[in-house]
PyMOL Python script that loads the backbone (N, CA, C, O; Angstrom):
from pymol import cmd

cmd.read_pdbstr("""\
ATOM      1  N   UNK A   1       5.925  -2.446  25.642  1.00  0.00           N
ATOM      2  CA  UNK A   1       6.673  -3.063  24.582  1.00  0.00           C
ATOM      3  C   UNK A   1       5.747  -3.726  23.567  1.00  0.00           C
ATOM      4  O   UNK A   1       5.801  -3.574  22.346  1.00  0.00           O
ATOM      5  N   UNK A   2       4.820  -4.547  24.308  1.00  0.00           N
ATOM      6  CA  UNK A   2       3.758  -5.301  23.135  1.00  0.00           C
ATOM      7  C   UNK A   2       2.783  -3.669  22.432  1.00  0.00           C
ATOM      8  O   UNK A   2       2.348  -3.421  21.307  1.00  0.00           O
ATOM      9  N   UNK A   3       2.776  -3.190  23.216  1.00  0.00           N
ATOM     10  CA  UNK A   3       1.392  -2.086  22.503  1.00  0.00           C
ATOM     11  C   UNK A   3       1.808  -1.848  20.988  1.00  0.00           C
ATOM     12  O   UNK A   3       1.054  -2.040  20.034  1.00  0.00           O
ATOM     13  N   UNK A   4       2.816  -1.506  20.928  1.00  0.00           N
ATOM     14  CA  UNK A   4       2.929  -1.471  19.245  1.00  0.00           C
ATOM     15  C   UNK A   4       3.225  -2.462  18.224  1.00  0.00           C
ATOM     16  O   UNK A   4       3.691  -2.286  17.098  1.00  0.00           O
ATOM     17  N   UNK A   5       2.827  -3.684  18.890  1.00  0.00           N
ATOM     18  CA  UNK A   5       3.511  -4.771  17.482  1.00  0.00           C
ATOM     19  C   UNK A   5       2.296  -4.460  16.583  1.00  0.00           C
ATOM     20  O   UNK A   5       2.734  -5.054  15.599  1.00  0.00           O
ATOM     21  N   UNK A   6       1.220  -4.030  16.208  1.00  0.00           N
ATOM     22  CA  UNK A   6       0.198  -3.832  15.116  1.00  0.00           C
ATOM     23  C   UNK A   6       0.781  -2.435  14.497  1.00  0.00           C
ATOM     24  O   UNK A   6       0.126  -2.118  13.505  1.00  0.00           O
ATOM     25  N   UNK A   7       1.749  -1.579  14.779  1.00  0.00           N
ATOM     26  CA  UNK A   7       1.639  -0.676  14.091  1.00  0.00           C
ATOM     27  C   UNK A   7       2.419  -0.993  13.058  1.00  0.00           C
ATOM     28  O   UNK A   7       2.844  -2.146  13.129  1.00  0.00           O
ATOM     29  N   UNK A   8       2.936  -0.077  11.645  1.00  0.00           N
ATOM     30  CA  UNK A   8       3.780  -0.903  10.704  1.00  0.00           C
ATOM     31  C   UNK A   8       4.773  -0.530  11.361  1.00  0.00           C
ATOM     32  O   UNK A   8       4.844   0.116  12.406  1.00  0.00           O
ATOM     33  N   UNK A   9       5.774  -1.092  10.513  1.00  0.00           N
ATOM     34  CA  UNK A   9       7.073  -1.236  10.986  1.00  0.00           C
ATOM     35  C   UNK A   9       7.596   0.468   9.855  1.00  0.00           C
ATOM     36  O   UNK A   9       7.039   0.969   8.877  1.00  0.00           O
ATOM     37  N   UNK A  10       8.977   0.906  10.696  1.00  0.00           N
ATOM     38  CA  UNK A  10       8.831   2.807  10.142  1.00  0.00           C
ATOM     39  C   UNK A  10      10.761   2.247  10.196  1.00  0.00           C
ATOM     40  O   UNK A  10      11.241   1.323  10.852  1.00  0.00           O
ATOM     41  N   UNK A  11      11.336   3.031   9.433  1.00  0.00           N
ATOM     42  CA  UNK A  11      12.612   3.570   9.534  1.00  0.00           C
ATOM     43  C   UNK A  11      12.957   4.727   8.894  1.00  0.00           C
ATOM     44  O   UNK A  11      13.141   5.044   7.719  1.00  0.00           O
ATOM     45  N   UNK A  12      13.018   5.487  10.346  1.00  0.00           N
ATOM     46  CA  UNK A  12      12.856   6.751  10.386  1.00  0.00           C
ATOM     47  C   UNK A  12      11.739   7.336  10.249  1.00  0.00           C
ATOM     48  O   UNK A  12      11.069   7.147  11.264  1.00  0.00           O
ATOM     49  N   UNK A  13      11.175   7.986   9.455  1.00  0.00           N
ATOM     50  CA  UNK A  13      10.287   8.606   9.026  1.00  0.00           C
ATOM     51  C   UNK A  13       9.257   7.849   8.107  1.00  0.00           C
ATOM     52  O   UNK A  13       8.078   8.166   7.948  1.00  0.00           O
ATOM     53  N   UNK A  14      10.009   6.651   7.457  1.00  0.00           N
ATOM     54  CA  UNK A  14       9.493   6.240   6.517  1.00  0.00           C
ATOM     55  C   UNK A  14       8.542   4.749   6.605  1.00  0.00           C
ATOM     56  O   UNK A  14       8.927   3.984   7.489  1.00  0.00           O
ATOM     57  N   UNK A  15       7.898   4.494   6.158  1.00  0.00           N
ATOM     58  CA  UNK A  15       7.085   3.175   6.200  1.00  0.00           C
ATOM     59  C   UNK A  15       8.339   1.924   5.607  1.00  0.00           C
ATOM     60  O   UNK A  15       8.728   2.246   4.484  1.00  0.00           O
ATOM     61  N   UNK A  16       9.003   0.632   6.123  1.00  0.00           N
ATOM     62  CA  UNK A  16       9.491  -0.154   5.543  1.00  0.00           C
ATOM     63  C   UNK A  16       9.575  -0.614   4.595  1.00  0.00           C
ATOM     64  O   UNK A  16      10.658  -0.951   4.117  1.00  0.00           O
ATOM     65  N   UNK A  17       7.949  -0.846   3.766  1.00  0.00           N
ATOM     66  CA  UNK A  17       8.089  -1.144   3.074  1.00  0.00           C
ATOM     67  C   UNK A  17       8.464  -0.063   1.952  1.00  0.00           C
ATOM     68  O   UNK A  17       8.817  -0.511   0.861  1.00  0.00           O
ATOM     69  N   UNK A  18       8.420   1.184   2.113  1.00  0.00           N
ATOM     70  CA  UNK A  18       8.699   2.444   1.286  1.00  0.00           C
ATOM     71  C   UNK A  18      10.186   2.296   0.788  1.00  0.00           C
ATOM     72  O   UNK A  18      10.548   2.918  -0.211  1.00  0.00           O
ATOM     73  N   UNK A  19      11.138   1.388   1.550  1.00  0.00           N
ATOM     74  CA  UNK A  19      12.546   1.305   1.483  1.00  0.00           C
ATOM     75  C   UNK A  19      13.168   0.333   0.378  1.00  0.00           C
ATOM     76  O   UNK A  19      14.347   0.372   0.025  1.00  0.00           O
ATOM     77  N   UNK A  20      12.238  -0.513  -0.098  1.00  0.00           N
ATOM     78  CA  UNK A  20      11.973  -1.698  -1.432  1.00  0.00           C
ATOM     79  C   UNK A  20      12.823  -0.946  -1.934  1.00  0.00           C
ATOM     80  O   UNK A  20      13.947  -0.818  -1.449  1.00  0.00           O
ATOM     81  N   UNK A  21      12.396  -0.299  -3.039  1.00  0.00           N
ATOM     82  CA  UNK A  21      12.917   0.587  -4.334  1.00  0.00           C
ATOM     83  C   UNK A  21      14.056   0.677  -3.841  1.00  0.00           C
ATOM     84  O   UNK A  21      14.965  -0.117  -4.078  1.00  0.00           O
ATOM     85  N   UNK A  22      14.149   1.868  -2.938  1.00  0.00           N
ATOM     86  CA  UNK A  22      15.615   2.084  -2.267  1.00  0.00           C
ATOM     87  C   UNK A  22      16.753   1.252  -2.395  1.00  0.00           C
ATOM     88  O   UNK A  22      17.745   1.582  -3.043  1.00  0.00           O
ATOM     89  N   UNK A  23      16.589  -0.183  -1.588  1.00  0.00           N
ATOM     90  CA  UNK A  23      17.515  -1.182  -1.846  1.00  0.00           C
ATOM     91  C   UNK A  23      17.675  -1.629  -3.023  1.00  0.00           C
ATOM     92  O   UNK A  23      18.743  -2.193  -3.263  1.00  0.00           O
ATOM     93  N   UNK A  24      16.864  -1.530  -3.875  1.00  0.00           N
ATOM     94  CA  UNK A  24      16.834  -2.145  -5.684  1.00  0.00           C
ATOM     95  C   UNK A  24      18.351  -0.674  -5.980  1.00  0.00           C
ATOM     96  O   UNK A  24      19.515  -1.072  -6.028  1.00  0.00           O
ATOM     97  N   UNK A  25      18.198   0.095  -6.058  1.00  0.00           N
ATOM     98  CA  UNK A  25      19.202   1.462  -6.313  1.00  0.00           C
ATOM     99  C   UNK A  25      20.485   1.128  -5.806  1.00  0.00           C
ATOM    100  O   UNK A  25      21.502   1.358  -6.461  1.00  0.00           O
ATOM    101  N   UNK A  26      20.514   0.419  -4.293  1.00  0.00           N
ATOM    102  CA  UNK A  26      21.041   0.082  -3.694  1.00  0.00           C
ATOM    103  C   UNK A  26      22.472  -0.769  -3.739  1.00  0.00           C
ATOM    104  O   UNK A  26      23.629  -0.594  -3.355  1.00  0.00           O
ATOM    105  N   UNK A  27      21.469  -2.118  -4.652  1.00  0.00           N
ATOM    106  CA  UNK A  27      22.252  -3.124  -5.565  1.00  0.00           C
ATOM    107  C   UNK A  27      22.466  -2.555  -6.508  1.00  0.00           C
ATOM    108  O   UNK A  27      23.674  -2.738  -6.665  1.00  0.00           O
ATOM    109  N   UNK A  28      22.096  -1.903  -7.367  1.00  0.00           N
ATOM    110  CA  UNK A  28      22.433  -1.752  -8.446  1.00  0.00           C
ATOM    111  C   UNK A  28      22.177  -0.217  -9.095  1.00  0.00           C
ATOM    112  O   UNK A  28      21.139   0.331  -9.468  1.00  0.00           O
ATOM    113  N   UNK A  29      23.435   0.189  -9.068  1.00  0.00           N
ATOM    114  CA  UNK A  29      23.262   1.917  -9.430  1.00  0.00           C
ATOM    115  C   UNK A  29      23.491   2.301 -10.463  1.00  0.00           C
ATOM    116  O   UNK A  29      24.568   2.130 -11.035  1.00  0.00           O
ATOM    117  N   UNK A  30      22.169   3.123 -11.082  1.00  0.00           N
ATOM    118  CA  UNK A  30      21.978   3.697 -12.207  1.00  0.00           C
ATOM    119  C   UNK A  30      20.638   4.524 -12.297  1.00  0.00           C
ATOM    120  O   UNK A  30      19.584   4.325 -11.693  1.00  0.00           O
ATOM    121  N   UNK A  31      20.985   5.585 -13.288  1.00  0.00           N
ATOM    122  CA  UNK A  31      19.944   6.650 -12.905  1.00  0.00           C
ATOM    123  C   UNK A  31      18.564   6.030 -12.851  1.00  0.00           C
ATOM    124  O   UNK A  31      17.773   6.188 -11.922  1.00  0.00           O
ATOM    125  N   UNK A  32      18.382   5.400 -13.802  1.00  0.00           N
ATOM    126  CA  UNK A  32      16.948   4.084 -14.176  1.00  0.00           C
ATOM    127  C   UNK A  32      16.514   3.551 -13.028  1.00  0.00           C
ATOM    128  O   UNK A  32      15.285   3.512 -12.963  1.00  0.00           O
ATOM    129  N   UNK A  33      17.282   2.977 -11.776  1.00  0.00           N
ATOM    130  CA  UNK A  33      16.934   2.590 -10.797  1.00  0.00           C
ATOM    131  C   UNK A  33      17.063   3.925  -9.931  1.00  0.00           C
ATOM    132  O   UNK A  33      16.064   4.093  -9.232  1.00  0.00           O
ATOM    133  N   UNK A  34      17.915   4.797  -9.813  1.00  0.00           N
ATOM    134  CA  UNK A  34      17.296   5.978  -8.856  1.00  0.00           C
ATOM    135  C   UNK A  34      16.123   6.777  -9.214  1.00  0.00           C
ATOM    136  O   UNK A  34      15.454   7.425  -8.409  1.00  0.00           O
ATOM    137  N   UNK A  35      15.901   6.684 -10.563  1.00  0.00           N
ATOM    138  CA  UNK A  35      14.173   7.171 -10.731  1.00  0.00           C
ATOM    139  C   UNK A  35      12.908   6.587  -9.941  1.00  0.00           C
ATOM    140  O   UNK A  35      12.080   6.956  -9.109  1.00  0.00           O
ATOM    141  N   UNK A  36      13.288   5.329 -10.777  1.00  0.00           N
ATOM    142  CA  UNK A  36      12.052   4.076  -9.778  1.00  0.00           C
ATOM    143  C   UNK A  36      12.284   4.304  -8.159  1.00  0.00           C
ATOM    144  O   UNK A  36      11.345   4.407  -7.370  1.00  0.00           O
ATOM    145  N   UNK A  37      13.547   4.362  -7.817  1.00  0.00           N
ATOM    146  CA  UNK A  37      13.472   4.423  -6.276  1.00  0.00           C
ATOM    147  C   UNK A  37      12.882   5.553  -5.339  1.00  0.00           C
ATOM    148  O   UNK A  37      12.453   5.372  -4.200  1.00  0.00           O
ATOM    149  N   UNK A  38      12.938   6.770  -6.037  1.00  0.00           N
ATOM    150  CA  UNK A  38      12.871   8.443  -5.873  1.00  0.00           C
ATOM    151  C   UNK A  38      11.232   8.297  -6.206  1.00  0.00           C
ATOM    152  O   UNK A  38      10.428   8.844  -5.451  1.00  0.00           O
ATOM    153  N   UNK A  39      10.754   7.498  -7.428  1.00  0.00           N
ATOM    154  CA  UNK A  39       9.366   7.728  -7.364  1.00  0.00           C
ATOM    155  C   UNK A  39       8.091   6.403  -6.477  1.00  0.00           C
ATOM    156  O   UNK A  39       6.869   6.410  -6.331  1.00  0.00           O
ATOM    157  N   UNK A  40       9.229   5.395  -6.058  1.00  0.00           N
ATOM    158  CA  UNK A  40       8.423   5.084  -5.439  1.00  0.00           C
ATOM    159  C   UNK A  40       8.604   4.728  -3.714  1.00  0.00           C
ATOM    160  O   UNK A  40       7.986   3.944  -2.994  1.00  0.00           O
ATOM    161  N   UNK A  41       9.560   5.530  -3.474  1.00  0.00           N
ATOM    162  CA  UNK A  41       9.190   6.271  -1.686  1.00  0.00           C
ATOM    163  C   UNK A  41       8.348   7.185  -1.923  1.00  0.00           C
ATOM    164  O   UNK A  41       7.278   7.183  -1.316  1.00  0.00           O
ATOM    165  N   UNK A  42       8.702   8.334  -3.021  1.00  0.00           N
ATOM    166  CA  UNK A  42       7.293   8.920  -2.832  1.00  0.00           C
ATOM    167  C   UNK A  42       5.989   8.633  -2.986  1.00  0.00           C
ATOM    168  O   UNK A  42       5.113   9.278  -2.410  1.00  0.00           O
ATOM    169  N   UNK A  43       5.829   7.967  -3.518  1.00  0.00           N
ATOM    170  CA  UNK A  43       4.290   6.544  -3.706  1.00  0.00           C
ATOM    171  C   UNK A  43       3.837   6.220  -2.103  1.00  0.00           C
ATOM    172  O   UNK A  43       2.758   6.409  -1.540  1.00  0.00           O
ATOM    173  N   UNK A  44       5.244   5.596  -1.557  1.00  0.00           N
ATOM    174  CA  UNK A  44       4.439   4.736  -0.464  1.00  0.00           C
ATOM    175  C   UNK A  44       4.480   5.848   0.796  1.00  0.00           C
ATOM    176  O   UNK A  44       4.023   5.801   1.938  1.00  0.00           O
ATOM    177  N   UNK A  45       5.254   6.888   0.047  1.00  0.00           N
ATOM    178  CA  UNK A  45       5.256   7.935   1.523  1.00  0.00           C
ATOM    179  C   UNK A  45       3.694   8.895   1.093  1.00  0.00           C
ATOM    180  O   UNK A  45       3.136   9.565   1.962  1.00  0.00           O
ATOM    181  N   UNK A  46       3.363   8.847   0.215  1.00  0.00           N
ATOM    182  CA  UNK A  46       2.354   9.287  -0.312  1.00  0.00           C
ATOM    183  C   UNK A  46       0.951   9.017   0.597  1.00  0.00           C
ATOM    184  O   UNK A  46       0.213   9.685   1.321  1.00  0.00           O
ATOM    185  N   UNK A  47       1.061   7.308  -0.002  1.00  0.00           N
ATOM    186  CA  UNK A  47      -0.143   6.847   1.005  1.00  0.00           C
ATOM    187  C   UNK A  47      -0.200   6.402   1.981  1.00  0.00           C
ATOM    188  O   UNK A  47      -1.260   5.933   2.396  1.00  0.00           O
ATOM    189  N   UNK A  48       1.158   6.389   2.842  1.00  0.00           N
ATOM    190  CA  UNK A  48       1.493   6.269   4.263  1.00  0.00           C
ATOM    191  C   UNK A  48       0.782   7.679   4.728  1.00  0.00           C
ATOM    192  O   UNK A  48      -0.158   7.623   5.522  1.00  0.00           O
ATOM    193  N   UNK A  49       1.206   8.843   4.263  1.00  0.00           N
ATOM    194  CA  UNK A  49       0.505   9.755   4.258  1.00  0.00           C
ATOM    195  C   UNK A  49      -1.210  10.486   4.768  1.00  0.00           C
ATOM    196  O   UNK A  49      -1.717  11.347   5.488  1.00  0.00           O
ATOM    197  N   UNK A  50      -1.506   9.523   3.895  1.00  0.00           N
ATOM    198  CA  UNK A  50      -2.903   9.775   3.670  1.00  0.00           C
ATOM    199  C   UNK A  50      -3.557   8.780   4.708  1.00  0.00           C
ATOM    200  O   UNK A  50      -4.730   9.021   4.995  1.00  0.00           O
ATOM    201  N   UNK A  51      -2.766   7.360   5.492  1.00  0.00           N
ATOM    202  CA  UNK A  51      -3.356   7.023   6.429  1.00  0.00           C
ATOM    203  C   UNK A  51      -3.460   5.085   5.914  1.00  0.00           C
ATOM    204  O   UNK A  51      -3.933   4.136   6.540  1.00  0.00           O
ATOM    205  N   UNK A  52      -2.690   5.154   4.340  1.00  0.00           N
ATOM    206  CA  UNK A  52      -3.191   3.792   3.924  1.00  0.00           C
ATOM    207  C   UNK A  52      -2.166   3.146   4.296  1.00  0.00           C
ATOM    208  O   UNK A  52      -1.305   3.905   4.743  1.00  0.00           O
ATOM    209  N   UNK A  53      -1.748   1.565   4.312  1.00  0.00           N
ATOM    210  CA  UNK A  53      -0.762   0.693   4.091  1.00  0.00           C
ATOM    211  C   UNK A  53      -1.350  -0.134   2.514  1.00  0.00           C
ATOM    212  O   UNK A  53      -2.380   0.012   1.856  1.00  0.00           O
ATOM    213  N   UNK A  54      -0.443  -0.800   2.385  1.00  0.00           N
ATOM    214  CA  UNK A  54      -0.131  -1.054   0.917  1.00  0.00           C
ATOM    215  C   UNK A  54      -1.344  -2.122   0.651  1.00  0.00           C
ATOM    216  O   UNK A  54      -2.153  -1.904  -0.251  1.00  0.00           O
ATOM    217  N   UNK A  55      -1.420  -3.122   1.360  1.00  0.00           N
ATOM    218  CA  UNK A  55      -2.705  -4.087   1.589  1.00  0.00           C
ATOM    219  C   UNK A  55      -3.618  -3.139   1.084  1.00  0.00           C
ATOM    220  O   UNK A  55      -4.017  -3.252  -0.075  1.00  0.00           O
ATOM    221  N   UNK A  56      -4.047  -2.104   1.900  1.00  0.00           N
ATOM    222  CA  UNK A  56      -5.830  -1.323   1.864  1.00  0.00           C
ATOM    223  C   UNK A  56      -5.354  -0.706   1.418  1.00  0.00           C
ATOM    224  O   UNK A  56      -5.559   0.287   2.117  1.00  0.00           O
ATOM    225  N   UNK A  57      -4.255  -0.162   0.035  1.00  0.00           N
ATOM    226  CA  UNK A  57      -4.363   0.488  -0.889  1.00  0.00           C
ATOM    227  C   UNK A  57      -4.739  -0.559  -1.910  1.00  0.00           C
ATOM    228  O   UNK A  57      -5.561  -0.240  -2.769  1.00  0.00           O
ATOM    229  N   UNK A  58      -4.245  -1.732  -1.909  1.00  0.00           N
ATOM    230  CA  UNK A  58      -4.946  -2.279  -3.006  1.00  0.00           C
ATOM    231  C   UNK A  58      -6.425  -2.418  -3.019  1.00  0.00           C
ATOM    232  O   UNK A  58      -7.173  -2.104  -3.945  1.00  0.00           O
ATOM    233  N   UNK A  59      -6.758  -2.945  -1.839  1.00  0.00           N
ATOM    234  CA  UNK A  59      -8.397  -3.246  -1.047  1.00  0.00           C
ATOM    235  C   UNK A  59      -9.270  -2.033  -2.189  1.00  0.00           C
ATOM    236  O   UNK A  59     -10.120  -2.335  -3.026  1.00  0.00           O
ATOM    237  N   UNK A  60      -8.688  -0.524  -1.861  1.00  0.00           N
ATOM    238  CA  UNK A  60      -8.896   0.586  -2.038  1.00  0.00           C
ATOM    239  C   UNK A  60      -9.301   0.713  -3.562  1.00  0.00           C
ATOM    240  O   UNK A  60     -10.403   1.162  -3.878  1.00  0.00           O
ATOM    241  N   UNK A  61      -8.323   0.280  -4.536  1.00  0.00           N
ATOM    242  CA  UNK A  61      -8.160   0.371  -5.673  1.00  0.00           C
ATOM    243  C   UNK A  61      -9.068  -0.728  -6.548  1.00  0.00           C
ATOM    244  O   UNK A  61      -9.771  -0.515  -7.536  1.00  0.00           O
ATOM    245  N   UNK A  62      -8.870  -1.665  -6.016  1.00  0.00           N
ATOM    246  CA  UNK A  62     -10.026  -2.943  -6.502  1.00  0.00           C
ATOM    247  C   UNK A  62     -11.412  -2.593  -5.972  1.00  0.00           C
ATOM    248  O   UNK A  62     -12.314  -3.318  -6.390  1.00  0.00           O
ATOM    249  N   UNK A  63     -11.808  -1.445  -4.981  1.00  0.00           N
ATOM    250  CA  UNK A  63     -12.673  -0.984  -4.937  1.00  0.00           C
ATOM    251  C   UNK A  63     -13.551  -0.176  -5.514  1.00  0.00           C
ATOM    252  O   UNK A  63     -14.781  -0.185  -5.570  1.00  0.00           O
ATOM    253  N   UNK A  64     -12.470   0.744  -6.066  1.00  0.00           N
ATOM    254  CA  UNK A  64     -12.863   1.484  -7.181  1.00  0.00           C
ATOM    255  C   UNK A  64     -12.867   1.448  -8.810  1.00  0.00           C
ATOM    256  O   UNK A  64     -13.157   2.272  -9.678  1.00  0.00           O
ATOM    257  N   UNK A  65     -12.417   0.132  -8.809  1.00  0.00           N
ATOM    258  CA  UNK A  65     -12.439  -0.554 -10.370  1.00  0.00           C
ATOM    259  C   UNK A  65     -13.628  -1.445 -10.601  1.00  0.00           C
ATOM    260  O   UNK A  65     -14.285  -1.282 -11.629  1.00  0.00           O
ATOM    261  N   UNK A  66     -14.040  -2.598  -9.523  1.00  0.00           N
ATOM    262  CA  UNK A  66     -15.062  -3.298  -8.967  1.00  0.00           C
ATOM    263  C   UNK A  66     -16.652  -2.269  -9.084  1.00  0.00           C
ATOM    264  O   UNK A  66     -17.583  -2.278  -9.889  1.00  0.00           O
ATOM    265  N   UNK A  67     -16.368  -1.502  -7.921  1.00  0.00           N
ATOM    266  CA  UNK A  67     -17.988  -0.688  -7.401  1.00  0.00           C
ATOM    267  C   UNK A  67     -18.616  -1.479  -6.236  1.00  0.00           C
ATOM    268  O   UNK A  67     -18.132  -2.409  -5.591  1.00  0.00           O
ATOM    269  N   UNK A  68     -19.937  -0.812  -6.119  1.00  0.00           N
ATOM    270  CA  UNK A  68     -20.142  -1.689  -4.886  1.00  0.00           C
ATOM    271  C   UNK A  68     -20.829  -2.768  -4.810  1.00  0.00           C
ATOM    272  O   UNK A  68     -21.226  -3.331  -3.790  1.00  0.00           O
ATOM    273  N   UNK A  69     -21.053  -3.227  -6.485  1.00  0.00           N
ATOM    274  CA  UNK A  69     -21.840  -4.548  -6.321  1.00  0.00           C
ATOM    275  C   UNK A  69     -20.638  -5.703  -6.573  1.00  0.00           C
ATOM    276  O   UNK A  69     -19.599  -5.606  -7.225  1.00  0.00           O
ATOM    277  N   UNK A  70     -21.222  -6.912  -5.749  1.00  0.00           N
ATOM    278  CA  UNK A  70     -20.459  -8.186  -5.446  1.00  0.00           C
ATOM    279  C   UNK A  70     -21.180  -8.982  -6.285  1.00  0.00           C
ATOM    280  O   UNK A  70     -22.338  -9.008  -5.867  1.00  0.00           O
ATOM    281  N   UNK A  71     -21.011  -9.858  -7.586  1.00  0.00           N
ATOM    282  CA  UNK A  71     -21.417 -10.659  -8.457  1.00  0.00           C
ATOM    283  C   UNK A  71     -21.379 -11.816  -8.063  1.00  0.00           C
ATOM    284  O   UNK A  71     -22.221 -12.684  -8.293  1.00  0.00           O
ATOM    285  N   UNK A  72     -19.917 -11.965  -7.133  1.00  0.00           N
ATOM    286  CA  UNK A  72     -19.715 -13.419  -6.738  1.00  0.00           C
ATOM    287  C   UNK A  72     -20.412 -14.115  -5.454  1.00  0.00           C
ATOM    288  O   UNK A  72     -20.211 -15.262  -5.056  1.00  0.00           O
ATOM    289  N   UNK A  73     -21.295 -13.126  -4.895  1.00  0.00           N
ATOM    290  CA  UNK A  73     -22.285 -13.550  -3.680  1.00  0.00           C
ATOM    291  C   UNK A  73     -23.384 -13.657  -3.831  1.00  0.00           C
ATOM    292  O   UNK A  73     -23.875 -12.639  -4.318  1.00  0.00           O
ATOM    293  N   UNK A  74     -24.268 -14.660  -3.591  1.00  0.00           N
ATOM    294  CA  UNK A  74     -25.595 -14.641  -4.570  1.00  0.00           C
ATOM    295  C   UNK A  74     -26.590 -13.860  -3.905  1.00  0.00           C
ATOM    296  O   UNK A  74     -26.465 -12.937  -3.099  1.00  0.00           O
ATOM    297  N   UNK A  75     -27.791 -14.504  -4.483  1.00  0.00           N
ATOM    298  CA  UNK A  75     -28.701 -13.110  -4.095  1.00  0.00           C
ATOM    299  C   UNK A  75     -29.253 -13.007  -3.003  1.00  0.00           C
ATOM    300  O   UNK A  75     -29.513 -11.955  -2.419  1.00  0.00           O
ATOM    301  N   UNK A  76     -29.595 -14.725  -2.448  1.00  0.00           N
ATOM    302  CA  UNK A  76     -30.214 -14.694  -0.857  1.00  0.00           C
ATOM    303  C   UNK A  76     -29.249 -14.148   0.421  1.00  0.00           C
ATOM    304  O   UNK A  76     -29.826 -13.773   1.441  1.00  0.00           O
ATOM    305  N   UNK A  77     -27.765 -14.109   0.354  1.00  0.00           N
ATOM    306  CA  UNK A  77     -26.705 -13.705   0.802  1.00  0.00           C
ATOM    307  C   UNK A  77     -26.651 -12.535   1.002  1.00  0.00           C
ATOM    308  O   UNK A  77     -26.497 -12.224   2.183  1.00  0.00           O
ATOM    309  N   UNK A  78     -26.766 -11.217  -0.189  1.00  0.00           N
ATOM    310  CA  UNK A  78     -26.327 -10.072  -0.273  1.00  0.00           C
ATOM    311  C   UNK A  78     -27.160  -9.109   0.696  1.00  0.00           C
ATOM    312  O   UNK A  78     -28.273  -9.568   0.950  1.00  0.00           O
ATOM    313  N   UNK A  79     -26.876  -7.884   1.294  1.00  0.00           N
ATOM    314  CA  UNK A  79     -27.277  -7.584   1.893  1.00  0.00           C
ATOM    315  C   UNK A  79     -28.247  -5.957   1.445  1.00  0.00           C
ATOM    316  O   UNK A  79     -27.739  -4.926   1.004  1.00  0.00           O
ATOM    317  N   UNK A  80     -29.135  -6.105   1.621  1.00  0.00           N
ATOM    318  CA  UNK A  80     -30.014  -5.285   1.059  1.00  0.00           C
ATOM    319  C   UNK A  80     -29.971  -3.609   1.276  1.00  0.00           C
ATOM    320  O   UNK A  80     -29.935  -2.668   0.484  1.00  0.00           O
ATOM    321  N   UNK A  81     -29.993  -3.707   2.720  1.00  0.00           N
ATOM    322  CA  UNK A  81     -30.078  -3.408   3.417  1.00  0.00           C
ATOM    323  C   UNK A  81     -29.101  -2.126   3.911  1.00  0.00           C
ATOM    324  O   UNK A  81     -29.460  -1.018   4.308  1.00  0.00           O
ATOM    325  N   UNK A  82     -28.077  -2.533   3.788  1.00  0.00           N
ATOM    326  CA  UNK A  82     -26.659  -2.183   4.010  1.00  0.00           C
ATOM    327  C   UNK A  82     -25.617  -0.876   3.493  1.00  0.00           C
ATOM    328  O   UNK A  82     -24.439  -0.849   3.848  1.00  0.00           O
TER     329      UNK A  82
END
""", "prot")
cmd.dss("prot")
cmd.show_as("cartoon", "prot")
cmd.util.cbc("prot")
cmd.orient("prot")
């Protein structure tokens, strides 16, 4: 029973949090909100997909806007090496 409390949480097929949009459509129906909802399960089923959750897609994305140097760690700190 405990072995899976780290995995995400799924309904059905889908990642939970993929279900957001959904409920926005939900409350309130109109094609405008079934677009947003239709395009963003496929978003999070996208990178559920690929292995990400939404956290380390951002991690992911500020990674690749950033690079791999850290400005905010000084120089005796950083790792040379690495």
């Amino acid at each position: 029973m405990w072995r899976n409390t780290a995995q995400p949480v799924r309904v059905a097929m889908f990642d939970a949090r993929a279900l957001f949009p959904l409920l926005s459509f939900v409350v309130y129906w109109s094609w405008f909100t079934f677009y947003v909802a239709v395009i963003g399960v496929a978003f999070f089923s996208l990178i559920s997909f690929l292995g990400l959750t939404l956290p380390s897609m951002f991690r992911f994305m500020r990674r690749l806007l950033v690079g791999s140097t850290r400005p905010a760690v000084p120089v005796w700190k950083r790792r040379r090496l690495a």
